[in-house]
N, C-alpha and C positions, 0 to 999 in steps of 0.2 A: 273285678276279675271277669274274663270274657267268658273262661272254662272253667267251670267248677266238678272234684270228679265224678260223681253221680251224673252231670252231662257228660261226661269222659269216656263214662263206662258204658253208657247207651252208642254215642257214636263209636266206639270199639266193637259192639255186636253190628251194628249197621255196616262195618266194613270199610272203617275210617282206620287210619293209623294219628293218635295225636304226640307231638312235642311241645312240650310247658318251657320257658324260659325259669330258667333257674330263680324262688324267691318270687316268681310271680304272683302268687296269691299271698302271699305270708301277711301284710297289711290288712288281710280279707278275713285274716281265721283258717286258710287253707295252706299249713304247711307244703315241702315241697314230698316230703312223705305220701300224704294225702292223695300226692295225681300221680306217684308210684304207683300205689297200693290198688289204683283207679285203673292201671296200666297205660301208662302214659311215662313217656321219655322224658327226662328233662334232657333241655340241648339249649346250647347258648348260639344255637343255626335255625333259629325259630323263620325269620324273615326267607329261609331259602326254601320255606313249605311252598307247595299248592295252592295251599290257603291259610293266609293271617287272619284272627281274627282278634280285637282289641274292643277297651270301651270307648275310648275320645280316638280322637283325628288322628293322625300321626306330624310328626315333627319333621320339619323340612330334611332335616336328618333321617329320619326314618324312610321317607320316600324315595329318595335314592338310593333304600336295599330296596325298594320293590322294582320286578323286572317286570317286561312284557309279558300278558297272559294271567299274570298270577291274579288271584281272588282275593279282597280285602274286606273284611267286614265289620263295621264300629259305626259310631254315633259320628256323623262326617261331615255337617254340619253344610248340605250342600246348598241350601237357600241364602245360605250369610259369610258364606268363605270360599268368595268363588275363586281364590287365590289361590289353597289347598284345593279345588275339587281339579282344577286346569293344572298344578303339579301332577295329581295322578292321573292326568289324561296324557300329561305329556310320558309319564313313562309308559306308559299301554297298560293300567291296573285294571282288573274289571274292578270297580269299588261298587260295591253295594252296603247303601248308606240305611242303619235301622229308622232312623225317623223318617223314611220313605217307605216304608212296609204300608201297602193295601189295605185301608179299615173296611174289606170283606174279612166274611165268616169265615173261610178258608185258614185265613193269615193269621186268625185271633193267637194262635200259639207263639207266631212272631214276632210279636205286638210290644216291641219294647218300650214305646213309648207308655204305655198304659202300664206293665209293669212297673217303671218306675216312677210314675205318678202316685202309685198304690202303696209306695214307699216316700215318697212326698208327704201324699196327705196326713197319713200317719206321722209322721216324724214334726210335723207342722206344729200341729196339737200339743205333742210332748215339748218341744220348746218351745210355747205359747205356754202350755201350765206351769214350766221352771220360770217365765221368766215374769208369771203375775203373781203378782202380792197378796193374791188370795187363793181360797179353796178352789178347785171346781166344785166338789159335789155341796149336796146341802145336808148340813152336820147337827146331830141333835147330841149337846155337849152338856155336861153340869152347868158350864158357864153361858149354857143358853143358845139360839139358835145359829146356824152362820146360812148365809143364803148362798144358793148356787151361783156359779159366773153364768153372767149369758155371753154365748160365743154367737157369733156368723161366719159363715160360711160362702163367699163370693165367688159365683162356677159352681156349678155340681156335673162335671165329668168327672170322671176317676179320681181325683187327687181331691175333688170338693166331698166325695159324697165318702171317699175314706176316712177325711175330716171331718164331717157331717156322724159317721157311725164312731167313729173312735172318740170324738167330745162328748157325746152322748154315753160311752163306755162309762169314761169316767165320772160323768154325775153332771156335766151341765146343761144349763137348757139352751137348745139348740135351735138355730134356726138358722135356712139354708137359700138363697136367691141363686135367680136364673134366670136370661129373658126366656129361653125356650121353656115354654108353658107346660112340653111335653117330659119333664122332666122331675114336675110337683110330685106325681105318685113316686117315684124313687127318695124322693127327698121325705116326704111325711112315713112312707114303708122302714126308712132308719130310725125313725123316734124324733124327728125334727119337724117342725114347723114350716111352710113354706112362706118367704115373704112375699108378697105381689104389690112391685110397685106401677103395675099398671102400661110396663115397656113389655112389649112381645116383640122377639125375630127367631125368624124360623131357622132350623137345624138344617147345614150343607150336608151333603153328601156323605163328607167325613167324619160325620159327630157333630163337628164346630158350629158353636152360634156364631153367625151368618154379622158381619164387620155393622153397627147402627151408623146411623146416617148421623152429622153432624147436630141434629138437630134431637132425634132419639139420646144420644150420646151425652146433648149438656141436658136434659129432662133427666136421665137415667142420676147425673152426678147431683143433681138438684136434690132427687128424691133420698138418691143414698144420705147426704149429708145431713139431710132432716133427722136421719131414722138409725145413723153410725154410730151416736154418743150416749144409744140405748144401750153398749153393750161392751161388754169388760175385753172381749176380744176380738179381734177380726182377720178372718186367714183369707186372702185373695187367692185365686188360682186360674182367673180368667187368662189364657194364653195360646196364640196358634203362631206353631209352627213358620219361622221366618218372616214372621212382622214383629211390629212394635208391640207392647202390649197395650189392652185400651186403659187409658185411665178410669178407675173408677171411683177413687176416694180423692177428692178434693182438698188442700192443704187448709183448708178452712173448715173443713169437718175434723182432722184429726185435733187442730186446736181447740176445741171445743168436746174432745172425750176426755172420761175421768181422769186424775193423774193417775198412775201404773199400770195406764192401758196396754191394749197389744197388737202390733197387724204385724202379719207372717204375711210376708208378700210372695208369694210362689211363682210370681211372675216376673221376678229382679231380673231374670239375665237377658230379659229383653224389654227392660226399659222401667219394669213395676207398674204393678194396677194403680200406687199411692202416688201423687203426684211427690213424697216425700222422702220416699226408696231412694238409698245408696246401697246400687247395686254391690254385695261382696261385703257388706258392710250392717253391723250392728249400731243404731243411730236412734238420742233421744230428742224427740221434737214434741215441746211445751207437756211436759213428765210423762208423753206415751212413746214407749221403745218402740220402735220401728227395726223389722228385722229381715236384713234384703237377701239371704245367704242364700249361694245359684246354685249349690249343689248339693243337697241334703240329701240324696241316696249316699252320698260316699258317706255319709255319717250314720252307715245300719250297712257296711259293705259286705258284711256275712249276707243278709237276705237277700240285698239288692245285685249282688253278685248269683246267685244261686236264682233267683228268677230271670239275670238277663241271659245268664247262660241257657237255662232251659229256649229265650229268644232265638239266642244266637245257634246252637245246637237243630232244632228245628228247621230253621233258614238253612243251614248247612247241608241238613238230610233232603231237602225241598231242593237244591242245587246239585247235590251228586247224590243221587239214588245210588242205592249200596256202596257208599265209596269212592263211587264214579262219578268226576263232575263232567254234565250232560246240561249245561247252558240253553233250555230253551228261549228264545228272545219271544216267541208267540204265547206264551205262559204272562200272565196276567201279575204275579207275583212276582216274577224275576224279570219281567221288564221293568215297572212300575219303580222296584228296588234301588235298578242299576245307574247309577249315576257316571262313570265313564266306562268307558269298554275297551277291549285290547285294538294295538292298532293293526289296519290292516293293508294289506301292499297294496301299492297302485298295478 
């Protein structure tokens, strides 16, 4: 859900008027009461607003209610569907796509990608411990001791290091990689371990550890594979933004961990870290499940709706001050966003 109403009720004092499409949150936990109560319309003329705003792309159907001028704002997938980003350029939409949001300080409120990695990581964990045949924590029983799972954690940006604090919640012993070196103090400040297998690449601009060279790449998979079959689970999360993602676990390392092992691959929907990942797919290879699923905020959509609204809500106050949309293109934040623009006359 794009609006949630506690975001509803903020853009109403800021000077917005909002309409809900009937039933739109009810999947989420947010009756249609809920964005009443919030003050907020329902209307089944949602597409003839000002401004849409949604959580995925829209449907080739959908883009032919948008006219020229209007504002659109969702996850829009503009690096990998240039097929949708050229439909809404052909109608004249301005689309401002959230995984284009500026990782400056400014933006951090609009920051949807990180929001919902923070709902990744977490959710990771929780089906990683459903779906291992052991404890996490370590149990002192009549029948004697049970010992902790050791988890790893692959990536520690936001989806790793929420994985990284929430395994640890639960009771296992943790331990977190990364080539960026600058990263160990966050990873050992959660309660984890930092592995060091001796790859460093430096942090771009954006956060992102910086692509390894072919040759870092097959050392890096070398090293994992040696040191994978240590450990009852493994969550990847290594992923940027319209590439492939890198391989980092070798199909030759997961045949060699325990039976009932575990990798949560957070990077299925662009390819998995596991050379074994079926993306969209639940898969057991030589007795460790492998579990490729591309969209695990819809599986927490009360939280993960209610933090991306807070995104989208901000972006919106960020494009019309008071109400008023006031399109600066010299704004760092709304150029940066904007992936097509309305058309304009010859």
């Amino acid at each position: 859900m794009a609006l949630v109403p506690d975001a509803i009720s903020r853009l109403l004092k800021g000077g917005f008027e909002v309409a809900v499409e009937s039933g739109a949150g009810a999947a989420a936990s947010f009756p249609d009461e809920a964005h009443t109560e919030a003050g907020a319309q329902l209307s089944d003329a949602v597409w003839a607003a000002e401004a849409v705003v949604k959580v995925r792309k829209p449907s080739v159907e959908e883009v032919q209610r948008l006219g020229d001028g209007q504002v659109l704002i969702g996850f829009l997938e503009p690096l990998t569907d240039t097929a949708g980003i050229e439909r809404l350029a052909e109608r004249g939409v301005h689309a401002f796509a959230m995984e284009s949001i500026p990782r400056i300080t400014r933006a951090q409120p609009m920051d949807a990608l990180s929001s919902q990695a923070t709902v990744s990581g977490y959710k990771a964990v929780l089906v990683a411990a459903e779906r291992l045949p052991r404890f996490f924590p370590m149990l002192m029983t009549a029948a004697g001791t049970v010992a902790p799972a050791k988890v790893l954690v692959l990536g520690a940006g936001v989806a790793g290091l929420q994985a990284i604090a929430t395994a640890h919640r639960l009771g296992a012993v943790v331990a977190g990689f990364d080539v960026r070196p600058v990263v160990k103090e966050q990873v050992e400040s959660l309660g984890a371990t930092f592995l060091d297998l001796g790859i460093i690449g430096e942090e771009t601009a954006g956060g992102y550890a910086r692509e390894l060279t072919e040759e870092e790449e097959r050392r890096q998979q070398e090293a994992l594979a040696e040191r994978i079959p240590d450990y009852d689970v493994v969550i990847t999360t290594a992923l940027i933004p319209g590439r492939p993602a890198p391989k980092l676990i070798p199909a030759q390392a997961v045949a060699r961990m325990r039976p009932g092992s575990v990798i949560v691959d957070l990077a299925a929907e662009a390819g998995g870290n596991s050379e074994v990942t079926e993306p969209g797919e639940i898969v057991d290879r030589h007795g460790v499940t492998v579990i490729g699923l591309t969209n695990l905020p819809s599986s927490m959509p009360f939280h993960a709706s209610q933090l991306y609204a807070r995104n989208v809500s901000a972006l919106l106050q960020h494009l019309a001050p008071e109400g008023k949309l006031a399109l600066d293109w010299d704004n760092e934040i709304t150029a940066g966003t904007c992936v097509t623009r309305e058309k304009v006359a010859a």
